[in-house]
C-alpha positions, 0 to 999 in steps of 0.5 A: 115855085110854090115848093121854093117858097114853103121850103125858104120859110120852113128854113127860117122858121127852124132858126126863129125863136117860138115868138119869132115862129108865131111873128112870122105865121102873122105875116102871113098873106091875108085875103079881102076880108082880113085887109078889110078888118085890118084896116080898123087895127091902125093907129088911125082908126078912127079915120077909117071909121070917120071915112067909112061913115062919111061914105055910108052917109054920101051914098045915101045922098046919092040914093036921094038924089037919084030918086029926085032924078028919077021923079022929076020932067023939068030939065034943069031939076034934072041936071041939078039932080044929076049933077049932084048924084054925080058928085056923091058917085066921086066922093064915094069912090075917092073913099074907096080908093084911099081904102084901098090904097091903105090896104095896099100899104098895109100889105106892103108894110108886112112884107117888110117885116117879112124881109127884115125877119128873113134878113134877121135870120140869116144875119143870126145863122152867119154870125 
């Protein structure tokens, strides 16, 4: 199957222009960090900016709390603490999750492309 696929794109490579060619070895799969770096090339970076520094700064409150939680022997300062550090741990991992779901859509939107460059290519070798 690995055979299959490098011979589709050394095909739709030979019809591409020298743009198209570069185009297309952009789009190609990227692994954990590049997601991660492409994240911060989006039209709406400075969201992910923001989300990222709200992230840092809510699990350093978490720290803090579970230092509190940790320090204290009255009951309901525990549960406050906890409670409290349980918040942070859900906020930070409703963070992560929009994370990863825009690395998600981002992959998704470069198939796409993918698809419609393939498409494209074929168009032009029957027309």
């Amino acid at each position: 199957m690995k055979n299959d696929m490098n011979d589709i794109d050394k095909l739709i490579k030979e019809t591409l222009t020298q743009e198209e060619a570069k185009f297309y070895d952009d789009l190609d799969e990227q692994n954990l960090l590049e997601m991660v770096g492409g994240l911060f090339k989006t039209r709406n970076s400075w969201v992910i900016i923001m989300m990222f520094v709200v992230n840092l700064l809510v699990f350093g409150l978490f720290i803090y709390c579970l230092i509190q939680f940790l320090s204290t022997d009255d009951t309901n300062e525990l549960i406050k603490w906890s409670a409290a550090g349980f918040f942070c741990i859900m906020i930070t991992g409703m963070l992560k999750l929009f994370s990863w779901m825009q690395m998600d859509k981002n992959a998704l939107l470069r198939e796409i492309k993918r698809l419609e460059l393939q498409i494209s290519s074929l168009a032009g070798k029957v027309g």
